[in-house]
MIDOSE-1310 file (N, C-alpha, C; in nm, 2 decimals, decimal comma, always signed):
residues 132
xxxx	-3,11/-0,97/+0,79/-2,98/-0,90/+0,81/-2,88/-0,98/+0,72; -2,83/-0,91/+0,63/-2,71/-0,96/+0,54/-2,56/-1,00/+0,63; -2,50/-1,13/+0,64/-2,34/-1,14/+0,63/-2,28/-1,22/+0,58; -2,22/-1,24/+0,62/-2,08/-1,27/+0,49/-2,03/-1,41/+0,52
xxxx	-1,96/-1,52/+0,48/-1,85/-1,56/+0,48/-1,77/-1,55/+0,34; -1,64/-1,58/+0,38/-1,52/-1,58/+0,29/-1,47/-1,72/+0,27; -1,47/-1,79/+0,18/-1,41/-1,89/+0,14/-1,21/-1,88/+0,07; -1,15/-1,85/+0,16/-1,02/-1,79/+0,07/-0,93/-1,92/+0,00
xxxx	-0,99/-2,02/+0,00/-0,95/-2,11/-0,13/-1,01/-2,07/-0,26; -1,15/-2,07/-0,27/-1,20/-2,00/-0,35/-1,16/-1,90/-0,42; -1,16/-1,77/-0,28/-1,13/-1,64/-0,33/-1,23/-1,60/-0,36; -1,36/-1,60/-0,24/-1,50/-1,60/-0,26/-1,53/-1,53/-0,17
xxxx	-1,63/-1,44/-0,17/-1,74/-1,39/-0,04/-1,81/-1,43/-0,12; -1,91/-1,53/+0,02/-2,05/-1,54/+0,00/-2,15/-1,44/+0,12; -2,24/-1,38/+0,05/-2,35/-1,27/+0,06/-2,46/-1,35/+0,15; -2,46/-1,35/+0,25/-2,62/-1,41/+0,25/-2,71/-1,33/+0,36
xxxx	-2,84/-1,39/+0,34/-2,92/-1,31/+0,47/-3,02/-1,28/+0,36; -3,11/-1,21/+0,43/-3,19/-1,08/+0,37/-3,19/-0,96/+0,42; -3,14/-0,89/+0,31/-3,14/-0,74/+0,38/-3,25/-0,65/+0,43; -3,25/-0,56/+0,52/-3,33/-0,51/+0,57/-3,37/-0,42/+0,50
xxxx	-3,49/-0,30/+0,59/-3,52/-0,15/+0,45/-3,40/-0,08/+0,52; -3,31/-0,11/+0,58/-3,22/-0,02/+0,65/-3,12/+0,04/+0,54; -3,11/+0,16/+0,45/-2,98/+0,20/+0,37/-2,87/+0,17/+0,41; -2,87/+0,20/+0,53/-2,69/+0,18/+0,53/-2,64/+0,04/+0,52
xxxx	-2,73/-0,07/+0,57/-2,67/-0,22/+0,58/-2,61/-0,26/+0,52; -2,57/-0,22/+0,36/-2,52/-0,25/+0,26/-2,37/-0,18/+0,28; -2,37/-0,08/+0,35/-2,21/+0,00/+0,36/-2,20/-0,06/+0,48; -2,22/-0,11/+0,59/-2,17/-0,20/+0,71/-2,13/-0,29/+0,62
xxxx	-2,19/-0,37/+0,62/-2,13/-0,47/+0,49/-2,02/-0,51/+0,45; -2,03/-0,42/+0,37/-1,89/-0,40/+0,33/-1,77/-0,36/+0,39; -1,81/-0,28/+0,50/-1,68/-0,21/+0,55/-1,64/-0,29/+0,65; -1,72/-0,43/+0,64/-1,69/-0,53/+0,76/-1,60/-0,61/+0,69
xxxx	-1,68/-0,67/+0,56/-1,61/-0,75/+0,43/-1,43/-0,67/+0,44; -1,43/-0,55/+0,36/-1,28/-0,48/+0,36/-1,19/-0,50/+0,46; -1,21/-0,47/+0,59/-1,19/-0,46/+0,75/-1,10/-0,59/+0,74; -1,18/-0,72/+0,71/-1,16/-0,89/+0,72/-1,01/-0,89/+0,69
xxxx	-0,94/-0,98/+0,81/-0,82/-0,99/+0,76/-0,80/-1,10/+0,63; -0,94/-1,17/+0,64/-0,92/-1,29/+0,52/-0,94/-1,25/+0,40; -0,99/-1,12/+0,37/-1,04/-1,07/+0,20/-0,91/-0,99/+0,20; -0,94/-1,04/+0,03/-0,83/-0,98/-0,09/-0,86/-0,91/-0,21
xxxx	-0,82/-0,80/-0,18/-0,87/-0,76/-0,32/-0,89/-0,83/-0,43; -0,99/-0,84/-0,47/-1,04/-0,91/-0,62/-1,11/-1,03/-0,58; -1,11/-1,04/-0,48/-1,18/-1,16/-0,41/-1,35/-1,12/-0,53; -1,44/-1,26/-0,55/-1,56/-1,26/-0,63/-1,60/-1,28/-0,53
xxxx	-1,77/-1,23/-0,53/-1,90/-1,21/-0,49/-2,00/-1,32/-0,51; -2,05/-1,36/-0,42/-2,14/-1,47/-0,46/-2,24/-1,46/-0,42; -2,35/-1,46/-0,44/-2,51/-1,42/-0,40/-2,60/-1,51/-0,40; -2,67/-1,59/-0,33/-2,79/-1,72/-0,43/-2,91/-1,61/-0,35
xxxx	-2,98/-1,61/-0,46/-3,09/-1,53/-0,43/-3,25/-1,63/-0,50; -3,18/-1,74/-0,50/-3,33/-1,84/-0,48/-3,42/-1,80/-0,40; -3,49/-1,82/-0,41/-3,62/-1,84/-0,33/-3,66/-1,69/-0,28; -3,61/-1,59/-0,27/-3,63/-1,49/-0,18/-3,73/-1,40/-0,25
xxxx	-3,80/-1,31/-0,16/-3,85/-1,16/-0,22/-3,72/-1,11/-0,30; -3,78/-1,06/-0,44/-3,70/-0,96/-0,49/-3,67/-0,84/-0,44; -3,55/-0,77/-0,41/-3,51/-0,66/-0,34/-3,57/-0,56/-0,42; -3,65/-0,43/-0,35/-3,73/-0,34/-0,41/-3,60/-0,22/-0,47
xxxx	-3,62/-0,19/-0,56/-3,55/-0,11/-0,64/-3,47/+0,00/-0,59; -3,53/+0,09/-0,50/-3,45/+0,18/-0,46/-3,34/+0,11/-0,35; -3,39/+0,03/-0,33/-3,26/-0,07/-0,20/-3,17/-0,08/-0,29; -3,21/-0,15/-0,45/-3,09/-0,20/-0,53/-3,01/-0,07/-0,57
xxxx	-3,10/+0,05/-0,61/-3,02/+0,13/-0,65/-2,93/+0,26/-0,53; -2,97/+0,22/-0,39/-2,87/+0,26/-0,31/-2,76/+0,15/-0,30; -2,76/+0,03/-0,34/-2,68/-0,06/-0,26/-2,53/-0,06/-0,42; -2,64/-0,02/-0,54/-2,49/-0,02/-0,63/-2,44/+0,12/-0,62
xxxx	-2,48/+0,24/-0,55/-2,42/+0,33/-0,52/-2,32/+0,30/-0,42; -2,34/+0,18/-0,38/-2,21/+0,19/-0,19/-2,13/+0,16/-0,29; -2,13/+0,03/-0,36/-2,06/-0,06/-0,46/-1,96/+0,02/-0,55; -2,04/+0,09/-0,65/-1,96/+0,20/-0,68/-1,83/+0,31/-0,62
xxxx	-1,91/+0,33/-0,49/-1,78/+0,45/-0,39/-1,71/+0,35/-0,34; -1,68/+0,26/-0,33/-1,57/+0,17/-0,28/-1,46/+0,10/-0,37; -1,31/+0,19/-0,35/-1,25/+0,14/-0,45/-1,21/+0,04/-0,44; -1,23/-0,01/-0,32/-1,18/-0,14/-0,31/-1,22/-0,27/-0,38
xxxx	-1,36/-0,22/-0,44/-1,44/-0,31/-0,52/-1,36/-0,34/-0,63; -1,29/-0,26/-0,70/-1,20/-0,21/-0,88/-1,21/-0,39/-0,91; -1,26/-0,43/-0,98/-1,17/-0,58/-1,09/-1,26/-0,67/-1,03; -1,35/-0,64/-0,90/-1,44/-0,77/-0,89/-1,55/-0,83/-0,95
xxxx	-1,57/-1,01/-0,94/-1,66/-1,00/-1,01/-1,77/-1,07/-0,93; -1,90/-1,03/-1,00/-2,02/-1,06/-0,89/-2,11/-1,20/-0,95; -2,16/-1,26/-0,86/-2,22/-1,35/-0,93/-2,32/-1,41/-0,86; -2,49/-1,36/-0,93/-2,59/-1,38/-0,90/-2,66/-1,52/-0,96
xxxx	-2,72/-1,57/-0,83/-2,79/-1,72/-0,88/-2,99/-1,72/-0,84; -3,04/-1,70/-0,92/-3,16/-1,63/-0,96/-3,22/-1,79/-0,98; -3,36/-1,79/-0,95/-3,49/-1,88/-0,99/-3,58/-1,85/-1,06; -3,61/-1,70/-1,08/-3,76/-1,67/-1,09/-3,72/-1,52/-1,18
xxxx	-3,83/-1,48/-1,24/-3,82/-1,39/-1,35/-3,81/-1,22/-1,24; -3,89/-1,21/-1,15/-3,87/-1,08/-1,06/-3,70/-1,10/-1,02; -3,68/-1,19/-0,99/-3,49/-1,17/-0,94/-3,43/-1,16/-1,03; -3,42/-1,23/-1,11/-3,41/-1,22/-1,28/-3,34/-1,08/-1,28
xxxx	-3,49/-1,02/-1,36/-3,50/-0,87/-1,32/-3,45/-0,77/-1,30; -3,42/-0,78/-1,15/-3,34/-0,70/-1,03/-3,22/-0,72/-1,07; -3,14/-0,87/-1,11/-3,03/-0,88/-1,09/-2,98/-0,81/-1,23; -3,08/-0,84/-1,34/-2,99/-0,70/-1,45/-3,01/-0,61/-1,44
xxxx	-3,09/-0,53/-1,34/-3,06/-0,40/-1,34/-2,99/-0,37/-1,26; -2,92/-0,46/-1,17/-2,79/-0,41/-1,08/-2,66/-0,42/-1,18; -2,66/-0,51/-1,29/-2,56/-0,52/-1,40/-2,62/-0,39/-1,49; -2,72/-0,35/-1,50/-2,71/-0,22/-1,60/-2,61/-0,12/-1,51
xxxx	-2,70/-0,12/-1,36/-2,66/-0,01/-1,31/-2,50/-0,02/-1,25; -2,43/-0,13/-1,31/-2,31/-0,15/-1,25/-2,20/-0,13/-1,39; -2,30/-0,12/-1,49/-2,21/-0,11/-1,64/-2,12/+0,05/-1,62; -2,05/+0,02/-1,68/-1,96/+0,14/-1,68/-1,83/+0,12/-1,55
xxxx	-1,88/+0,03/-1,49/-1,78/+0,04/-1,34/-1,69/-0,06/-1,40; -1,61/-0,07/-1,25/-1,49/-0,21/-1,31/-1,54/-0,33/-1,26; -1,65/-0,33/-1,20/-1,71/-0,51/-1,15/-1,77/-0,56/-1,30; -1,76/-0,67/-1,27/-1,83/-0,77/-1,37/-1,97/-0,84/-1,31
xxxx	-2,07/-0,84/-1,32/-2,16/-0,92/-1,26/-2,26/-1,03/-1,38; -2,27/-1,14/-1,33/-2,35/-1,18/-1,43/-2,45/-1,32/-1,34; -2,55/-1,31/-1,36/-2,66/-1,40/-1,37/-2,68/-1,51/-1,38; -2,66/-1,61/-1,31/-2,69/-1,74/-1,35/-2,80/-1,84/-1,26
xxxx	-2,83/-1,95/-1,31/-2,93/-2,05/-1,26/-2,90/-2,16/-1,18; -2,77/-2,15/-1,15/-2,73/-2,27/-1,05/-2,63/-2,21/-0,97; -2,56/-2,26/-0,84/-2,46/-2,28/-0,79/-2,32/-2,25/-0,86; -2,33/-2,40/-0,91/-2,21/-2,43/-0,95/-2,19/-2,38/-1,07
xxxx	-2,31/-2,32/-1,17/-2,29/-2,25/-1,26/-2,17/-2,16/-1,23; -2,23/-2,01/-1,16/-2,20/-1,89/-1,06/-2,03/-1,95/-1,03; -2,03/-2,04/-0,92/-1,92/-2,10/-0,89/-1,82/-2,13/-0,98; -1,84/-2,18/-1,10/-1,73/-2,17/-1,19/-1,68/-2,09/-1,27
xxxx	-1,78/-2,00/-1,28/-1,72/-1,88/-1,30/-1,68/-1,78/-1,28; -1,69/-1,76/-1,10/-1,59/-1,66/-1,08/-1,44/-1,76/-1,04; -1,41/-1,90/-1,08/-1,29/-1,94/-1,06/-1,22/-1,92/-1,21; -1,32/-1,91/-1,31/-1,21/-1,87/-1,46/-1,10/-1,82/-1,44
xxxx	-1,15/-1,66/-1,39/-1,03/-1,61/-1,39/-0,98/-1,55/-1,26; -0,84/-1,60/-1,27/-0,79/-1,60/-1,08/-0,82/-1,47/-1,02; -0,87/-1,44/-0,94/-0,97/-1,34/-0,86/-0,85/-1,26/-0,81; -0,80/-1,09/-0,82/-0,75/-1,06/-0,78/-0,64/-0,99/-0,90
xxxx	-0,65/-1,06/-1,04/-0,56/-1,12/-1,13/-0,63/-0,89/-1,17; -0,57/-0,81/-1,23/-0,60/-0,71/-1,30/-0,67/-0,74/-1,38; -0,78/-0,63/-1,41/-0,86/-0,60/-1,51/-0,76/-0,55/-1,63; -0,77/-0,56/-1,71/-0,67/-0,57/-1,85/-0,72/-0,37/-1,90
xxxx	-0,66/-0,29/-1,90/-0,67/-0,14/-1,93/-0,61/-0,11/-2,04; -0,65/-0,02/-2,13/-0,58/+0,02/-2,24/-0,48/+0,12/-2,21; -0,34/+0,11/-2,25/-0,25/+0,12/-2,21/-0,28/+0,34/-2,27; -0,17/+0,42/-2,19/-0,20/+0,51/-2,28/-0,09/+0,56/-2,36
């Protein structure tokens, strides 16, 4: 079962658990995450998905559909911390399948890798648009 904490020094949710084959768990989720009096928009995503079974594909590709219909997501960025070539994997194809949206997600091999870089840039800060 996936939950959450919020780190709001950071400006962090961390992801954890394992999710079940249940589709909706991923829109609970979230609508718990939103709900939280402590999250803020643009708050970053943190994930360590060491060690675990890689999530099977149609889970991933229901779970960046919730991602997507939630606008509350707009300008976040995600950040996956991978060991092994199957999560690897998974995790760029939730970055393919997240291309074109306004999250940013990106891959990395440590902690504190991941951790430093969703503190770059101040979480919540607008995504930069071309003006029209």
């Amino acid at each position: 079962m996936l939950q959450y904490r919020i780190d709001q020094a950071r400006r962090v949710v961390e992801i954890v658990g394992v999710q079940t084959p249940d589709p909706e768990e991923f829109l609970r989720l979230f609508t718990a995450i939103l709900a939280d009096p402590d999250y803020r928009p643009g708050f970053g995503f943190y994930r360590d998905r060491r060690g675990m079974v890689p999530i099977k594909r149609g889970t991933l590709q229901a779970n960046m559909a919730v991602v997507a219909a939630i606008p509350g997501l707009t300008g976040s960025r995600w950040a996956y911390v991978v060991s092994d070539p199957a999560n690897y994997g998974m995790a760029r194809m939730a970055a393919i399948l997240g291309d074109g949206s306004a999250l940013e997600l990106q891959i990395f091999d440590s902690p504190e890798a991941a951790l430093a870089w969703l503190a770059e840039r101040p979480q919540g800060a607008p995504i930069a648009t071309p003006s029209e």
